[in-house]
N, C-alpha and C positions, 0 to 999 in steps of 0.2 A: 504494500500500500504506500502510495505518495505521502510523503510527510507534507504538513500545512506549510502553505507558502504564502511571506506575510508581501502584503502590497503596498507598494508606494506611488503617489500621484506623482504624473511629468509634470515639465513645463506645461502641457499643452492639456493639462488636467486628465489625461486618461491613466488606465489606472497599468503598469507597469508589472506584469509578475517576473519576479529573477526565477530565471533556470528551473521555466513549466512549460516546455514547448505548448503546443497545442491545444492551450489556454487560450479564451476569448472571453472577455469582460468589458463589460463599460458600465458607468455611472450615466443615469439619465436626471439623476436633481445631485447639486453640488453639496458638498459635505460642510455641514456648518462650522463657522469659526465663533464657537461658543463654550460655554462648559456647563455643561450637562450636571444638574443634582441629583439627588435620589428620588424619583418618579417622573420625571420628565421623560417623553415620549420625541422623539425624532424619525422622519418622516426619510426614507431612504430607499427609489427606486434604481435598478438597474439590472443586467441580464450579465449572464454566464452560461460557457458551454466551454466542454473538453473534443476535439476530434476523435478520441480514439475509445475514453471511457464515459463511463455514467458520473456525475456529481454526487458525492453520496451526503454532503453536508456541509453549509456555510452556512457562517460566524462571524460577528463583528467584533471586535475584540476591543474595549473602552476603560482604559486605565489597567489594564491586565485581567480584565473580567468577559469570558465571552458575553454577547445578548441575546436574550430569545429572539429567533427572527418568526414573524408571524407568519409571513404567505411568502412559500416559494414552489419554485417547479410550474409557474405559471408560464403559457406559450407567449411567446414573442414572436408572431408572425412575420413582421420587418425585419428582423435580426434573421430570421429562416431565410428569408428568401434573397439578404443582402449576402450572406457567408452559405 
């Protein structure tokens, strides 16, 4: 199994994964420049796909704590039909 591989924004705000070939990711709402309390709620869309395997599990990771992500595995028809 792939060990997690943490991401980092470019210049050009996409999201960069080091040394995960056939990774495809993008952010479609920007990542806020705030700091988050204890129950605040942050609003985070965007799509992923591997070429070769299934995703088994993504994680926001926020101070060293993962987050419950609420909705994933949703189709991205644009993203299907652009890659």
């Amino acid at each position: 199994m792939a060990r997690p591989t943490q991401l980092g924004l470019s210049e050009t705000g996409t999201l960069a994964p080091p040394g995960c070939p056939g990774l495809h990711l993008g952010l479609d709402t920007q990542l806020p420049a705030m700091a988050v309390a204890v129950g605040d709620v942050v609003y985070i869309a965007g799509w992923c796909f591997h070429e070769q395997t299934a995703i088994e599990r993504i994680e926001f990771v926020v101070n060293g704590r993962p987050q419950r992500i609420v909705a994933w595995r949703m189709p991205r028809f644009q993203v299907a039909k652009e890659y």
